[in-house]
PDB file with SEQRES, HELIX, SHEET and CRYST1 records, atoms N, CA, C and O in Angstrom:
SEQRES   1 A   67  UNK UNK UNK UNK UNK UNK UNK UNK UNK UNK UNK UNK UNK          
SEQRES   2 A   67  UNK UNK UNK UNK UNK UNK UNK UNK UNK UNK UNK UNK UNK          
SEQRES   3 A   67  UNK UNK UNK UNK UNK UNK UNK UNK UNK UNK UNK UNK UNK          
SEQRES   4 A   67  UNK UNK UNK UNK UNK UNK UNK UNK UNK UNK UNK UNK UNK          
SEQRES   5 A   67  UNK UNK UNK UNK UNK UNK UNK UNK UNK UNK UNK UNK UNK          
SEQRES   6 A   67  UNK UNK                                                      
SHEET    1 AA1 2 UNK A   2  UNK A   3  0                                        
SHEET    2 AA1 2 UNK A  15  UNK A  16 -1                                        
SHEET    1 AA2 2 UNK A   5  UNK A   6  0                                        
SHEET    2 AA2 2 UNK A  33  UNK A  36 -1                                        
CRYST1    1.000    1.000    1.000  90.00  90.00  90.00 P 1           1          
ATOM      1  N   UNK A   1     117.157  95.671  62.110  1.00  0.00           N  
ATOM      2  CA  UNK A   1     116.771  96.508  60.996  1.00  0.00           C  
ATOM      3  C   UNK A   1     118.026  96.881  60.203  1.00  0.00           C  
ATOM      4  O   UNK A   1     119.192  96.988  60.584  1.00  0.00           O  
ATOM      5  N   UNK A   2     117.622  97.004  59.321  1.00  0.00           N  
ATOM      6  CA  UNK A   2     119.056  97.497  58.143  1.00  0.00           C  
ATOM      7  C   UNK A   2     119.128  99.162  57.747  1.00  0.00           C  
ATOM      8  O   UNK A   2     118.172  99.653  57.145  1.00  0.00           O  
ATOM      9  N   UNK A   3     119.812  99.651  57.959  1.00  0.00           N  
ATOM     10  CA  UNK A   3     119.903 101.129  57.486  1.00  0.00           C  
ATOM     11  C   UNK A   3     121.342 101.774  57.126  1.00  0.00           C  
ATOM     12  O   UNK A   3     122.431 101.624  57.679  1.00  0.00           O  
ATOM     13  N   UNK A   4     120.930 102.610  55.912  1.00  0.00           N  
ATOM     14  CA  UNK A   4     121.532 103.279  54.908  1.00  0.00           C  
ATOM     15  C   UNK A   4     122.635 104.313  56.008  1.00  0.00           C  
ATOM     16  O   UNK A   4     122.076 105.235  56.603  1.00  0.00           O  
ATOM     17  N   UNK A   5     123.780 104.161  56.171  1.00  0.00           N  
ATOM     18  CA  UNK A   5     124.958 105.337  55.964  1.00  0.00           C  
ATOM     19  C   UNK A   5     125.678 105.815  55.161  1.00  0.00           C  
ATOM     20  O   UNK A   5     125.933 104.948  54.325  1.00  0.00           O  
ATOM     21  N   UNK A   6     126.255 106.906  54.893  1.00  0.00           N  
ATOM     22  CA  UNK A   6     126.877 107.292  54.359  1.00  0.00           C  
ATOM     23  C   UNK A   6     128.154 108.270  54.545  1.00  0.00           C  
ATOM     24  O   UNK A   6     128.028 109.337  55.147  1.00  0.00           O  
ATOM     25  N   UNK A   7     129.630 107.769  53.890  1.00  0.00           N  
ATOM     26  CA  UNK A   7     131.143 107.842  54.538  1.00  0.00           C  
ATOM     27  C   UNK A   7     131.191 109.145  53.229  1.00  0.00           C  
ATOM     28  O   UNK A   7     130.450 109.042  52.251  1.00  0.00           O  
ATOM     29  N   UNK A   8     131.880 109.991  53.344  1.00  0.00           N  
ATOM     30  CA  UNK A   8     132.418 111.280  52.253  1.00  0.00           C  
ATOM     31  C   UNK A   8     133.416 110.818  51.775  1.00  0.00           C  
ATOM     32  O   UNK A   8     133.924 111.474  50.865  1.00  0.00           O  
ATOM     33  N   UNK A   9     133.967 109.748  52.119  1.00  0.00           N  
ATOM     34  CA  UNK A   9     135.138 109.226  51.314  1.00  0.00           C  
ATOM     35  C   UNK A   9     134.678 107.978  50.438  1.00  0.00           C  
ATOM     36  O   UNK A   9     135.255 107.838  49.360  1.00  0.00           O  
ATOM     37  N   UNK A  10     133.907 107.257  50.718  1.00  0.00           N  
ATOM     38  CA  UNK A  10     133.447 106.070  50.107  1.00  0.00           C  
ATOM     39  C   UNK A  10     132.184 105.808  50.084  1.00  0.00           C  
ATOM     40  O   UNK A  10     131.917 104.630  50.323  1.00  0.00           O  
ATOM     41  N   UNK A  11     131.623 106.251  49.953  1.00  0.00           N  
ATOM     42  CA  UNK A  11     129.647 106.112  49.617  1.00  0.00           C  
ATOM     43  C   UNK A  11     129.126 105.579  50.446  1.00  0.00           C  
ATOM     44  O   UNK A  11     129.646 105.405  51.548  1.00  0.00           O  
ATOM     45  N   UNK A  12     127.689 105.091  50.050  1.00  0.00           N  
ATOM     46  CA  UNK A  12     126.861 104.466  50.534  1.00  0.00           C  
ATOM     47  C   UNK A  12     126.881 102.721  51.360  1.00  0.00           C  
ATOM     48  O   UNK A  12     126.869 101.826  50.516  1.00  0.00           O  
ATOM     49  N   UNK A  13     126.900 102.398  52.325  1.00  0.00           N  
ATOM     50  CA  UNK A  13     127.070 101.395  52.808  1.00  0.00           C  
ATOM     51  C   UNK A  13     125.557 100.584  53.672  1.00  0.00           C  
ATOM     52  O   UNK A  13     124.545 101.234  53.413  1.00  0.00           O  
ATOM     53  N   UNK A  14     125.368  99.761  54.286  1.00  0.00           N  
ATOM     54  CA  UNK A  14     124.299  99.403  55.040  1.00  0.00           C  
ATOM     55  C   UNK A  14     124.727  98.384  56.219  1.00  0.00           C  
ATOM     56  O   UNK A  14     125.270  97.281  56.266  1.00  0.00           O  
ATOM     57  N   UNK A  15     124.203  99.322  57.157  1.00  0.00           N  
ATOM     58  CA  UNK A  15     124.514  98.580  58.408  1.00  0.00           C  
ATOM     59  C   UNK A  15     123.468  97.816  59.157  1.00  0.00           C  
ATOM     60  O   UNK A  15     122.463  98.525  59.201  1.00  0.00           O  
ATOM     61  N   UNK A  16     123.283  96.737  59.732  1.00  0.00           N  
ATOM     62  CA  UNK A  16     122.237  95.951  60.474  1.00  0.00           C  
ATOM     63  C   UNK A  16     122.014  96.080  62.121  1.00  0.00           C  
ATOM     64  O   UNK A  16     122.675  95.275  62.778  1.00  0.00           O  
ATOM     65  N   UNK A  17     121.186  96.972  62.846  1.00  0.00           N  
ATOM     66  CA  UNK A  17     121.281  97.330  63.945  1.00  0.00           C  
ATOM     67  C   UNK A  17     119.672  97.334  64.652  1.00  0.00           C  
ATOM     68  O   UNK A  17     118.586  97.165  64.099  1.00  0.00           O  
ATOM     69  N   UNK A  18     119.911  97.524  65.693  1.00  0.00           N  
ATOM     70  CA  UNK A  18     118.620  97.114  67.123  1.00  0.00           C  
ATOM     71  C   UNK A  18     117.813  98.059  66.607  1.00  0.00           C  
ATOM     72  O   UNK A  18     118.387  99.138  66.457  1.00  0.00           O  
ATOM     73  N   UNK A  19     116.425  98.026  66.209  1.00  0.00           N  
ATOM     74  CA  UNK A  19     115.568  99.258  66.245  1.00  0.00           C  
ATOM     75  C   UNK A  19     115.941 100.274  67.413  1.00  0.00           C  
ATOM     76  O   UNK A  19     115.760 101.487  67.305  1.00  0.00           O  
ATOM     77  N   UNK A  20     116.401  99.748  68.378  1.00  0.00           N  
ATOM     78  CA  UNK A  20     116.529 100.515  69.893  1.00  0.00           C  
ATOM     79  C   UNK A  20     118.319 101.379  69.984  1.00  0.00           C  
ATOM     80  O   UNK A  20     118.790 102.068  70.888  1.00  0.00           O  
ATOM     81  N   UNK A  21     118.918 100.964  68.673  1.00  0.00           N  
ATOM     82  CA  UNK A  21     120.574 101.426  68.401  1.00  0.00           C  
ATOM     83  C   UNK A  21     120.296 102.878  68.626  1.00  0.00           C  
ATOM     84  O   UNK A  21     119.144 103.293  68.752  1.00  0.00           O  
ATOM     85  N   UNK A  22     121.914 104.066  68.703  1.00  0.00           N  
ATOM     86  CA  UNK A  22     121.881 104.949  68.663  1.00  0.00           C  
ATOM     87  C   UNK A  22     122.004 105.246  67.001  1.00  0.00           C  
ATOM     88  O   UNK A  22     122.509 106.341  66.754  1.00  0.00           O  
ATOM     89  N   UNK A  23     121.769 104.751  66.284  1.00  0.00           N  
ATOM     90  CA  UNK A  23     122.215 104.116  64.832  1.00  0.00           C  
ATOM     91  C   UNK A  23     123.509 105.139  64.214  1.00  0.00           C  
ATOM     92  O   UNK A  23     123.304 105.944  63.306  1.00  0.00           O  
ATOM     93  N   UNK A  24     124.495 105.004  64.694  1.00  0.00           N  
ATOM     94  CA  UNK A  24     125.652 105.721  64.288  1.00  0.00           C  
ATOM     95  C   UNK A  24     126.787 104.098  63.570  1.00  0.00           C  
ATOM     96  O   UNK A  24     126.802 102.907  63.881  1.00  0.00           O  
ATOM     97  N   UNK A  25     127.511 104.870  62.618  1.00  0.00           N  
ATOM     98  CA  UNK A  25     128.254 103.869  62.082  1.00  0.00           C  
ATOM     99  C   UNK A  25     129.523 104.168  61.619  1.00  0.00           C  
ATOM    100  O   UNK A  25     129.389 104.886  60.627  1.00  0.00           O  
ATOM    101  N   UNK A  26     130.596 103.980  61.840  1.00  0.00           N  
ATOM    102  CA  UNK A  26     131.822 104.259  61.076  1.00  0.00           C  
ATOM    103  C   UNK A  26     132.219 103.382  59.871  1.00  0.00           C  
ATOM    104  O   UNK A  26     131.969 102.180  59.781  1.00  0.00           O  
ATOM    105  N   UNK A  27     132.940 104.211  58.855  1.00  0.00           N  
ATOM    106  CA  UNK A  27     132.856 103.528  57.868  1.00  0.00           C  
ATOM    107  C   UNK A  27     134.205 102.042  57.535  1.00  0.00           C  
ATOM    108  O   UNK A  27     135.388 102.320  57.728  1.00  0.00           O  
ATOM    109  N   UNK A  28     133.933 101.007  57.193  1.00  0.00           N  
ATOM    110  CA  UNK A  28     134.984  99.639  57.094  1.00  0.00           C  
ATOM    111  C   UNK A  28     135.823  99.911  56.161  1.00  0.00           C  
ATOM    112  O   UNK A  28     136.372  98.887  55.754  1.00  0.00           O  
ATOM    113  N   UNK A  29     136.126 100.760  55.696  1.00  0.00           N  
ATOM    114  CA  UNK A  29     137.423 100.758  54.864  1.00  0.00           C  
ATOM    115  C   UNK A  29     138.177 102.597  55.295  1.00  0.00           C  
ATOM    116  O   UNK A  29     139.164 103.060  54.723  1.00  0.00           O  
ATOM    117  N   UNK A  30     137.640 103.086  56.039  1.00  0.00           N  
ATOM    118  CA  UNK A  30     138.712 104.512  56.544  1.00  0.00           C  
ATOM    119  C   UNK A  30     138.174 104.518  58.128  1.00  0.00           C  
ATOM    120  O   UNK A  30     138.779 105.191  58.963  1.00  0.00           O  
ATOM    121  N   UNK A  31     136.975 103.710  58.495  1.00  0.00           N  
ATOM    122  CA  UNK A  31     136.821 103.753  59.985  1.00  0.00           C  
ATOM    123  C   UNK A  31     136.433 105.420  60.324  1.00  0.00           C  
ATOM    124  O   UNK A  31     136.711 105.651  61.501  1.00  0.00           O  
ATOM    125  N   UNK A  32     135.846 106.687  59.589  1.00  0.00           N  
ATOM    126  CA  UNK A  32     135.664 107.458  60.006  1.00  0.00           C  
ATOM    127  C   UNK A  32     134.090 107.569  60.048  1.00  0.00           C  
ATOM    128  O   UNK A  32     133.416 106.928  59.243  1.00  0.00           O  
ATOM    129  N   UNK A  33     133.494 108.413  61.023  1.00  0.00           N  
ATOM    130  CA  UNK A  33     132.199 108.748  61.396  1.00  0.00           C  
ATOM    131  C   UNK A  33     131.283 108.756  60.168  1.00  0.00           C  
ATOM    132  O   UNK A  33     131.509 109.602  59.303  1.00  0.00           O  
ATOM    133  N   UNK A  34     130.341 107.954  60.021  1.00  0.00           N  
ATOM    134  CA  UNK A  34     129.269 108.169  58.429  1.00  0.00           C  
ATOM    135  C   UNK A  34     127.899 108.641  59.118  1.00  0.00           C  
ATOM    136  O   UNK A  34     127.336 108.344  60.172  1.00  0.00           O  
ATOM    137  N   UNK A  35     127.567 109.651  57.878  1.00  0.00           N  
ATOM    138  CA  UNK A  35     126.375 110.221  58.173  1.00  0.00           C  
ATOM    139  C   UNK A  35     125.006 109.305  58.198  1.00  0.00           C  
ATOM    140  O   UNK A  35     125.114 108.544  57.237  1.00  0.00           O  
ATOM    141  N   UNK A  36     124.202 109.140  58.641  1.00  0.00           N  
ATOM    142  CA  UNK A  36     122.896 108.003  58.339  1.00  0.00           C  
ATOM    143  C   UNK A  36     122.346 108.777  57.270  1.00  0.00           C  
ATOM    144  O   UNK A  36     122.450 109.982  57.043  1.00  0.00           O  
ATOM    145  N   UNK A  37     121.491 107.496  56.395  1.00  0.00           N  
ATOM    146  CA  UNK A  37     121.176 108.838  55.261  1.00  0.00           C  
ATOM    147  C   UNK A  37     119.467 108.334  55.500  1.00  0.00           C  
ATOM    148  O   UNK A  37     119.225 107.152  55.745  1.00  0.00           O  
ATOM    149  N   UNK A  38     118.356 109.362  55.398  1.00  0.00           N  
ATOM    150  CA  UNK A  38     117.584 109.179  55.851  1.00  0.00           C  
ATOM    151  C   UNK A  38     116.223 109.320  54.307  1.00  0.00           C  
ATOM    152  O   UNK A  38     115.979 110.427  53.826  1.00  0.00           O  
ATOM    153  N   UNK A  39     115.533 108.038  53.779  1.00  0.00           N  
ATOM    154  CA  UNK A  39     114.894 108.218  52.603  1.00  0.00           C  
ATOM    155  C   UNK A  39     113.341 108.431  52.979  1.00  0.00           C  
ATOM    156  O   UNK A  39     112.842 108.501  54.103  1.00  0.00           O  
ATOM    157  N   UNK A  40     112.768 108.509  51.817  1.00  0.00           N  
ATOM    158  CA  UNK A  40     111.286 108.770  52.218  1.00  0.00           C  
ATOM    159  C   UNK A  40     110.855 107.291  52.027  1.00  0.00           C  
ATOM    160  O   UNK A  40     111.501 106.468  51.377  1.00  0.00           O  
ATOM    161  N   UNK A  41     109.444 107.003  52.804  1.00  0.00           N  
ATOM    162  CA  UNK A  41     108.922 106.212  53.075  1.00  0.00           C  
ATOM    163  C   UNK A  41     108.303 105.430  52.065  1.00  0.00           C  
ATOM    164  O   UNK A  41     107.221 105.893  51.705  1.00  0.00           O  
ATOM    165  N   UNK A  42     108.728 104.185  51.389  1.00  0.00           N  
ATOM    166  CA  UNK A  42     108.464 103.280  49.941  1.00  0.00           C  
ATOM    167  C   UNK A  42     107.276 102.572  49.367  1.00  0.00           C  
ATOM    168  O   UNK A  42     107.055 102.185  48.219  1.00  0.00           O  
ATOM    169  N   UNK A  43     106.395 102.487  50.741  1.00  0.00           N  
ATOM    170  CA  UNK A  43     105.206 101.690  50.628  1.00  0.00           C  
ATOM    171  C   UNK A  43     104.011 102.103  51.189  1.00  0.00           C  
ATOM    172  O   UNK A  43     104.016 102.154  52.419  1.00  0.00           O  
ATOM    173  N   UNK A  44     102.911 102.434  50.579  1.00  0.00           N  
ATOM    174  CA  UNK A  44     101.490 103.122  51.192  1.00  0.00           C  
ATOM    175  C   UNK A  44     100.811 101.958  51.824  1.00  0.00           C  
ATOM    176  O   UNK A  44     100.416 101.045  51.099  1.00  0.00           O  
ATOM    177  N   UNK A  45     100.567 101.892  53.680  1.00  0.00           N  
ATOM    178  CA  UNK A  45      99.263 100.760  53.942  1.00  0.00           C  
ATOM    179  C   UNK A  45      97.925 101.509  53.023  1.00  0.00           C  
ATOM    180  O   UNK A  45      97.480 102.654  52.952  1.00  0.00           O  
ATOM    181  N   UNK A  46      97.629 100.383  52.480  1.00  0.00           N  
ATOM    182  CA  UNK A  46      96.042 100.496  51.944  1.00  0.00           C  
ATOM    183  C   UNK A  46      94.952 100.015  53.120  1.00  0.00           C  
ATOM    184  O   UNK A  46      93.830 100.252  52.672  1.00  0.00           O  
ATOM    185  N   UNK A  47      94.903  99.699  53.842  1.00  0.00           N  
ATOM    186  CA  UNK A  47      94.425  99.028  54.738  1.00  0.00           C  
ATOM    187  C   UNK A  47      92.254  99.048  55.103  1.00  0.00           C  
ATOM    188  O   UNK A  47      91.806  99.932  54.372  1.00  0.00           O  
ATOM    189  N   UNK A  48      91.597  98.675  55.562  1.00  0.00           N  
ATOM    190  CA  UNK A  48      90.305  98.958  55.089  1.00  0.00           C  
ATOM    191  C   UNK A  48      90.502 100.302  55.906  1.00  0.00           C  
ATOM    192  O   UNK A  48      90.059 101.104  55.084  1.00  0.00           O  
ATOM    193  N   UNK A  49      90.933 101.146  57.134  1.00  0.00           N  
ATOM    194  CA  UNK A  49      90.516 102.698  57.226  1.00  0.00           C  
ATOM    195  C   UNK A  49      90.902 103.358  55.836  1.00  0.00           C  
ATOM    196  O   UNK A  49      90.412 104.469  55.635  1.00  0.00           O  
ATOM    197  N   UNK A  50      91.730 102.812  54.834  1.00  0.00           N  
ATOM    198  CA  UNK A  50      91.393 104.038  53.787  1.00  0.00           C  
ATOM    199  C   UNK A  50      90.887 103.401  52.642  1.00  0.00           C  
ATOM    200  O   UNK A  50      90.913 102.205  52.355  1.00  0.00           O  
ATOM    201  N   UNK A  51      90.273 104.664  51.828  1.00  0.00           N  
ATOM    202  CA  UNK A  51      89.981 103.871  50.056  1.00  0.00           C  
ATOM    203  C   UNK A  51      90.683 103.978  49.592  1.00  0.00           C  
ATOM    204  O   UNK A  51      91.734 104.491  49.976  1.00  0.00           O  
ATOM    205  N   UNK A  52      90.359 103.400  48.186  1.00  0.00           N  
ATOM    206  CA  UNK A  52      91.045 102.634  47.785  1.00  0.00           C  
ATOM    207  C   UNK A  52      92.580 103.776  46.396  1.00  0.00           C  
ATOM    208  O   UNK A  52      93.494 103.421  45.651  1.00  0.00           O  
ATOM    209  N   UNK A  53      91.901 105.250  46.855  1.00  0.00           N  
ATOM    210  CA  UNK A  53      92.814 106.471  46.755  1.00  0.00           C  
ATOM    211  C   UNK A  53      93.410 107.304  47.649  1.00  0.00           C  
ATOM    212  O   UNK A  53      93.665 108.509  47.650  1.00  0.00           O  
ATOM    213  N   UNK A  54      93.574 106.422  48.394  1.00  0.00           N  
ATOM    214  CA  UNK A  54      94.588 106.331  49.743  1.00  0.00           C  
ATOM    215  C   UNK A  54      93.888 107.347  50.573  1.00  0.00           C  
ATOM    216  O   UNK A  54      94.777 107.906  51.215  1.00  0.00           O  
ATOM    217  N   UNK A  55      92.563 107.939  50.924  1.00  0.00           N  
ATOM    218  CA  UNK A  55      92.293 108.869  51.841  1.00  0.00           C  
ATOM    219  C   UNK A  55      91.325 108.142  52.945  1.00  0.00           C  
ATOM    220  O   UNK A  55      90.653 107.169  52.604  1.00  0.00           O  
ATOM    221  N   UNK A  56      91.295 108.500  53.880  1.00  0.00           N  
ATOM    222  CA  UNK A  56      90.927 108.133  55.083  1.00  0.00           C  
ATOM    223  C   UNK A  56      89.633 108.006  55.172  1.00  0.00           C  
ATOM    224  O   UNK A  56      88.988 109.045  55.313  1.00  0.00           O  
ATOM    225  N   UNK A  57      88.912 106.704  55.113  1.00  0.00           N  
ATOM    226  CA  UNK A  57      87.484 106.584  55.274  1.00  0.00           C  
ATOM    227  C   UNK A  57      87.234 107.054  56.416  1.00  0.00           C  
ATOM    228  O   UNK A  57      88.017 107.094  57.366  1.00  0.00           O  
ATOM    229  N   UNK A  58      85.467 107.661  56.363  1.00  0.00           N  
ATOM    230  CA  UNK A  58      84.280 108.168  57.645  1.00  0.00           C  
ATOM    231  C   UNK A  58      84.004 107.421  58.032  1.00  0.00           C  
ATOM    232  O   UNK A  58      84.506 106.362  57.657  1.00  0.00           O  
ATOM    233  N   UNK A  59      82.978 107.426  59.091  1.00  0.00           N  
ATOM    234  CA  UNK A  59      82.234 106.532  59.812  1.00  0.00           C  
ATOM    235  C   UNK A  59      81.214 106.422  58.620  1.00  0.00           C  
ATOM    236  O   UNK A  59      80.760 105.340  58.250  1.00  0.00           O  
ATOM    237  N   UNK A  60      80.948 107.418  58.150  1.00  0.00           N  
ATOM    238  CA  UNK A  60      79.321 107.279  56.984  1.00  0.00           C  
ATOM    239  C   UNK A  60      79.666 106.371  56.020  1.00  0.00           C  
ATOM    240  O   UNK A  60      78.743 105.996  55.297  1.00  0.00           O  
ATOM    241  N   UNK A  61      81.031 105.807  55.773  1.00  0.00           N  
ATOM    242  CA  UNK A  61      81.642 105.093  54.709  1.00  0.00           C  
ATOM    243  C   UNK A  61      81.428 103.348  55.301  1.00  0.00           C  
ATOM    244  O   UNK A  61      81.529 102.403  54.519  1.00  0.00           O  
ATOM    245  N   UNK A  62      81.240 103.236  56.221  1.00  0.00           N  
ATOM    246  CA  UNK A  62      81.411 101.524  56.689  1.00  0.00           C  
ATOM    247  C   UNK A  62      79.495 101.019  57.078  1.00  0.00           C  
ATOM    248  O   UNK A  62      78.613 101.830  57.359  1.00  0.00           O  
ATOM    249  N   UNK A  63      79.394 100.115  57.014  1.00  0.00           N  
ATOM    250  CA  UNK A  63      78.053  99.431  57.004  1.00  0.00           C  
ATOM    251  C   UNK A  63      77.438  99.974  59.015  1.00  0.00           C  
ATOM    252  O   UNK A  63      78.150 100.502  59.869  1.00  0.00           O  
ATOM    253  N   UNK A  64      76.330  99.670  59.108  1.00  0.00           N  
ATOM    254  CA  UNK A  64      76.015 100.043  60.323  1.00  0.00           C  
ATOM    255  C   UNK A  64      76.033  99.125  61.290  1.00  0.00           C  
ATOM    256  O   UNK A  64      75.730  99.397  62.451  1.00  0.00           O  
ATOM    257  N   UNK A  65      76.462  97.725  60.814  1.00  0.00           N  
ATOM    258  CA  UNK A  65      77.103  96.369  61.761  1.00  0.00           C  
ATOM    259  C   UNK A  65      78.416  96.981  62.451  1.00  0.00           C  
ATOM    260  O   UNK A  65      78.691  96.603  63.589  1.00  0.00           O  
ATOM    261  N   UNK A  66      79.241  97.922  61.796  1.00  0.00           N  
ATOM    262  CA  UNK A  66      80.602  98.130  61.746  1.00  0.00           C  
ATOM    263  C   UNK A  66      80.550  99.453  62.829  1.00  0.00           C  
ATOM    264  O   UNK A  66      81.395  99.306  63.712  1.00  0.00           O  
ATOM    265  N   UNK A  67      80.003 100.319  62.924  1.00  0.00           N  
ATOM    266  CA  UNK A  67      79.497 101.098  63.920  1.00  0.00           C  
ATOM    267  C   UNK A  67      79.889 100.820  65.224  1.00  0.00           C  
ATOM    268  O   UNK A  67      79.457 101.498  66.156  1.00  0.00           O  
TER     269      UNK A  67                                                      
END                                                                             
């Protein structure tokens, strides 16, 4: 996975690490401790449990095969 750190001396960088990492990173040009920077989430599943205004279909919402 790829994720966003960030060094107080030199910005934003991206490091490539194990979903399972402690995800800590020092930064490649001063080598000191960078903060992870943590964003909000970019993409809504639409998936058939919700409609199609992103709220969570009922049971009263699906055919009675689907039951």
């Amino acid at each position: 996975m790829l994720y966003q750190f960030k060094c107080k001396n030199h910005g934003e960088f991206e490091v490539r690490q194990s979903i399972l990492a402690e995800h800590k990173a020092n930064c490649s040009k001063c080598g000191k401790e960078a903060q992870r920077v943590y964003s909000p989430v970019k993409h809504f599943w639409k998936g058939n449990a919700f409609r199609s205004d992103g709220s969570l279909r009922e049971d009263k919402d699906y055919a009675p095969v689907m039951k």
